[in-house]
N, C-alpha and C positions, 0 to 999 in steps of 0.2 A: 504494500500500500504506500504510495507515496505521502512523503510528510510536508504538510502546509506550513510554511512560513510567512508569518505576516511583519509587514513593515509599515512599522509608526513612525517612522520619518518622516517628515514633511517633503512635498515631491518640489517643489516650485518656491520661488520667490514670495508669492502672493499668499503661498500657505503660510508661509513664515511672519508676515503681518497679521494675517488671520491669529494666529497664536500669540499676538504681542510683542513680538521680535521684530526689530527694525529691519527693514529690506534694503536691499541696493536700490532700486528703483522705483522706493518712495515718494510719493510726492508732497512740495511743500504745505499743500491741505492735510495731506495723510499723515504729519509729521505734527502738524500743528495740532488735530484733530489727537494723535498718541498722547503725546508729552501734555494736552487739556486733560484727557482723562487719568494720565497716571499722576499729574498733581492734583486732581480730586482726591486719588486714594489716600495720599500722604498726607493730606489736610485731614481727611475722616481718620486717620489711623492716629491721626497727633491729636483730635478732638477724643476720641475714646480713650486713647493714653494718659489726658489729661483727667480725662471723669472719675477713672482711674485710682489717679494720685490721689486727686482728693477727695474721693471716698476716701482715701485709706490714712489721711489726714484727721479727716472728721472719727473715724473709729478710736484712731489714737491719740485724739486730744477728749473724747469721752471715756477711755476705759482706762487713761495715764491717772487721776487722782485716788480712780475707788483700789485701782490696784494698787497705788504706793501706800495705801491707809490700810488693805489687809495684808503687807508684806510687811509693815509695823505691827498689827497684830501678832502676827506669829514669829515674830522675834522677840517678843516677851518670854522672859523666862520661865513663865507658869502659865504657857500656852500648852506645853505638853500635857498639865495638871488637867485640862476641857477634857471632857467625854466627846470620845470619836465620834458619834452619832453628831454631835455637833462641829467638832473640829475637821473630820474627812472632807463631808463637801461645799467647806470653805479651802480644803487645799486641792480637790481638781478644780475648782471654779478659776482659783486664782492658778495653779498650772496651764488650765485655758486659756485664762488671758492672757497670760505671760506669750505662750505660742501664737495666739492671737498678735499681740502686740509685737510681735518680731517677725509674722508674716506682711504685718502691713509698715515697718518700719523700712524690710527690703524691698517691698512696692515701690515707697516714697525714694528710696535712692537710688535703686538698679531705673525706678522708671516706666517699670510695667511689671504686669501680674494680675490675677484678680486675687484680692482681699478674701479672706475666709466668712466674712461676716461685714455684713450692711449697717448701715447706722441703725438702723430698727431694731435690730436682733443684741447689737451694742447695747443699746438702752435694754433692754429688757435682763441682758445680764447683769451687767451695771446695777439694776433692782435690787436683782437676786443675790450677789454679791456684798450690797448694804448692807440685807436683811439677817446676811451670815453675820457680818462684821459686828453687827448691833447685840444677835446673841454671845457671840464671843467676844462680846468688851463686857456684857451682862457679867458672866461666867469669869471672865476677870476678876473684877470686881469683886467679885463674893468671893472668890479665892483670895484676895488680898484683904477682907475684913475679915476672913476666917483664919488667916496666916498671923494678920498684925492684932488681933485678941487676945 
């Protein structure tokens, strides 16, 4: 049986415009007509770049304070003293964000990427993260009236 070989090549000149490749015997409409559309691309590709960035601005200028308030928490010396039902998820929330916050820090400097998390999703950790921090300054507290007694 004889064996079919197909050729993806382009045959002609014209195919090679066809496919976005400059040809030798382009014309200066058809040059003018390229170089319009491939600087559209780079103008949409530098406007998504930038939505980009600052998404990942906005996530890390909301999750930069509640994070530096529960990594003060748990450098207290009588953080270990909390019951893990309370202390565990306060430390994946803040492991989260911490990951969080250095996916969208090397967004903001490489320049691209997508963010792991939207401002929306931001806030609603952010909440959740308070709500820890609040019972484990509680749970503080009472270890350090029951300590200094």
């Amino acid at each position: 049986m004889p064996r079919v070989v197909l050729d993806l090549k382009p045959r002609t000149q014209r195919d090679l415009s066809r496919q976005g490749l400059p040809s030798k015997d382009e014309t200066p409409a058809e040059k003018r007509a390229r170089l319009a559309v491939e600087k559209e691309k780079e103008k949409k590709l530098t406007k998504q770049r930038d939505a980009e960035i600052k998404a990942a601005q906005q996530v890390v200028s909301k999750i930069s304070s509640t994070l530096k308030a529960a990594v003060a928490i748990q450098a207290k010396p009588a953080y270990d003293m909390i019951a893990s039902v309370i202390r565990e998820p306060l430390d994946a929330a803040v492991a989260e964000m911490k990951s969080v916050e250095e996916n969208a820090s090397s967004i903001i400097a490489e320049g691209h990427g997508v963010c792991r998390w939207d401002i929306k999703t931001a806030a609603v950790q952010v909440a959740t993260v308070k709500k820890h921090i609040a019972v484990a300054s509680g749970m503080l507290a009472t270890i350090a009236r029951a300590v200094g007694a």
